[in-house]
Every structure is written in structure tokens, then in C-alpha cells.
N, C-alpha and C positions, 0 to 999 in steps of 0.2 A: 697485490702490491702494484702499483702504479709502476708504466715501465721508466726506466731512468733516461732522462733527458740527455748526459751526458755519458757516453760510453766509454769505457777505460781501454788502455791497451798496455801492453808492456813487451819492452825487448829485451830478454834476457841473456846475460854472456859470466864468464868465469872469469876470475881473473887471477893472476901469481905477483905477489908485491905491488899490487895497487894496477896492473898494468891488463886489460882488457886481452885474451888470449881466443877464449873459442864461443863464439854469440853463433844465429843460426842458421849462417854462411857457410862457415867452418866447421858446425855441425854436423851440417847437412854432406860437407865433403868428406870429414871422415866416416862418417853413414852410407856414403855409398860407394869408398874406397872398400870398406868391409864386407858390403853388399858386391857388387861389382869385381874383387880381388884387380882392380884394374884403375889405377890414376888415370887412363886413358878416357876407360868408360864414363867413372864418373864423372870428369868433367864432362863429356858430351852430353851426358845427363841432365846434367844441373848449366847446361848452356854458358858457360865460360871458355875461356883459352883456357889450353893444358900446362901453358907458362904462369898461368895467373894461379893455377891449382898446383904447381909449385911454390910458388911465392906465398902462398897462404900457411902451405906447412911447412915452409922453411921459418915463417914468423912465429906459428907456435912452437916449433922448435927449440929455436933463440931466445924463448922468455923462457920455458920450462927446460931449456939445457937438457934437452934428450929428443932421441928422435919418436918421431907417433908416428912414423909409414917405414917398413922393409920391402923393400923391391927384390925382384928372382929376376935375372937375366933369362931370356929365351933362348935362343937357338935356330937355327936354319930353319926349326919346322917350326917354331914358336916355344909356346911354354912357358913366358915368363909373366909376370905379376908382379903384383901390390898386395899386402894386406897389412891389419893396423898392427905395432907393438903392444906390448901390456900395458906403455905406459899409454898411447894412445888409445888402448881402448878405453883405462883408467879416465882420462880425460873426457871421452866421449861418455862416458858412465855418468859421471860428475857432472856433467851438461845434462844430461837426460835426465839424471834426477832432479834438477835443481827447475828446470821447466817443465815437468809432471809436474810440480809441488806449486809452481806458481802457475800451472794452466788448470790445475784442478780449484785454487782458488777462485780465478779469471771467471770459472765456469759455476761458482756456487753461488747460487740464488741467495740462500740462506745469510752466505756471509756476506753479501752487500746490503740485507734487510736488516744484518743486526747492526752495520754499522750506524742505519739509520733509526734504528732503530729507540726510543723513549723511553725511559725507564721511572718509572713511580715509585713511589710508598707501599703501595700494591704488590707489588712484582719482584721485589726485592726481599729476601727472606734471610737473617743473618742465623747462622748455626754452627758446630762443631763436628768435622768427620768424624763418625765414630765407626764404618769400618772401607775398603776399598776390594772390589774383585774384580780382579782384571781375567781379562778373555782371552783370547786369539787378536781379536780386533778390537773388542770393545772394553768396557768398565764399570761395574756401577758404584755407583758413590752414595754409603747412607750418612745424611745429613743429619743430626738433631738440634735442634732450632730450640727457642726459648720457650715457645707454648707447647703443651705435649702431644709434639706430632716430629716425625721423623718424615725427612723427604730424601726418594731415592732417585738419583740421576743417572741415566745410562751417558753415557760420553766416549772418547775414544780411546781406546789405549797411551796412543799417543799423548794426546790431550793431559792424560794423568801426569805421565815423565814430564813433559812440556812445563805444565803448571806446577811441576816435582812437591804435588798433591801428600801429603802425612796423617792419618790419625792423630785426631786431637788438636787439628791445627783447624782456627780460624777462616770460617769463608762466607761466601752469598752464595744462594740458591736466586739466582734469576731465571723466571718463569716466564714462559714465551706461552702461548697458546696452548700449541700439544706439545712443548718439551720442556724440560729443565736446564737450564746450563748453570755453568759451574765458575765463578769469578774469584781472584784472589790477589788481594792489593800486594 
């Protein structure tokens, strides 16, 4: 495949009623608030004021009305800290996921060839699930098509829920090279 002339990027952030809450600033601060036990440290970390690494979780705060950081007062000899809430780690979970899911796309070759990918008369197989077996990870899917030939597609677990795939239902067998994939209008 030709390499692509124009490269993509994306900046991923979460938001609560429409309103943009934790992208990978504020990520990155409660990552190393949890890392760290220390608002102190991680802002020196991540090279900010430690007023600004206030003001950051006092905003995600204020849109999700709960606090993401508990502070431990120290003492003469020290002792005290930061570390995240439930509800903060909650949050930072729901970031992490949500950019795993769009950095593993980012990074598959596969799904930018199929976007460009061409599709024929050829390549294009219409048939009827006739049964599904799902794995740990994966799936296969046996197809029966109108000439008497069955096609079986391995695909991903996911993929099945996703395309919420049924016995007896209507689909395309679209044939890539070395794989099958799986469409459904």
C-alpha cells in the first residue's frame, strides 16, 4: 500500500453534558497525581505551576460535581499526599479507554486500507449466517451464500456485538486478499 500522503491526528477529551472535561493535559495530571501520590510532584513533572495543577481539577471538579484528588495533610516530619478518588480514577479510566480505542485505530494499517479500499462484483459475496462461535477474542462466522459454498470469517468478538451479528440474518462476505470481513446494511 502506497504510504498516505496526508496523515491524520486526533485529540481525544471526555466530556459531561456537552462540556469538554479531561483531554491529555488533565489526563496526564491525574496519571501522575496517582503515580506520584503528590500534586506537588506531578506538576513538576509534567512542567506546569502547581496553581495551574489546581485549577485544572478544580474544573473537572465543577462540571462532574465531585472531587477527583484527596489530599493527607503532613506533619512536622511530612507525610502528607494526594491520591486520586473512585470518582477520579473512574474518569481517568474512561479517558484511558476511550484513547486506547482511538490510538489503536490511529495505528492500524488495515483500517485506513479498507477505508480506501474498492470494492467489486468480485469481492462482494451476499449470504445468510448460518451459525456464530465466539472465542475469548475472536469469532467465526459461517456464511451460506447462494451458490453451494459456505464462507467462514474469523473476526473479533467485538466486531460481532458491535454489528449485534444473528443467525439467519442477511449479510456480505467482503473478501480482501488473505481475509474475509463481514458487512451489514
Amino acid at each position: 500500500m502506497p504510504k498516505r500522503r496526508y496523515e491524520s491526528r486526533y485529540k481525544p477529551w471526555i466530556e459531561v453534558q456537552g462540556k469538554g472535561i479531561v483531554g491529555t493535559g488533565r489526563a496526564n495530571l491525574l496519571r501522575e497525581i496517582r503515580n506520584s501520590s503528590s500534586i506537588t510532584k506531578a506538576a513538576k513533572k509534567l512542567g506546569i505551576p502547581y496553581r495551574t495543577a489546581w485549577e485544572q481539577l478544580k474544573r473537572i471538579e465543577n462540571a462532574i460535581n465531585a472531587p477527583v484528588v484527596k489530599t493527607y495533610r503532613g506533619g512536622a516530619k511530612g507525610g502528607g499526599g494526594a491520591g486520586l478518588t473512585e470518582e477520579g480514577e473512574h474518569v481517568l479510566h474512561e479517558y484511558d479507554k476511550y484513547e486506547h480505542y482511538l490510538g489503536s485505530i490511529y495505528r492500524d494499517a488495515d483500517f485506513w486500507e479498507a477505508l480506501d479500499m474498492k470494492l467489486s462484483a468480485r469481492n462482494r459475496i451476499i449470504g445468510v449466517i448460518e451459525s456464530i462461535e465466539k472465542g475469548e477474542v475472536a469469532a467465526s462466522i459461517r456464511i451460506k451464500v447462494s451458490t453451494p459454498t459456505v464462507i467462514t470469517a474469523m473476526i473479533t468478538k467485538n466486531a460481532v456485538d458491535d454489528l449485534e451479528l444473528k443467525v439467519g440474518e442477511d449479510v456480505e462476505a467482503v473478501i480482501k486478499a488473505t481475509e474475509v470481513m463481514v458487512s451489514k446494511e
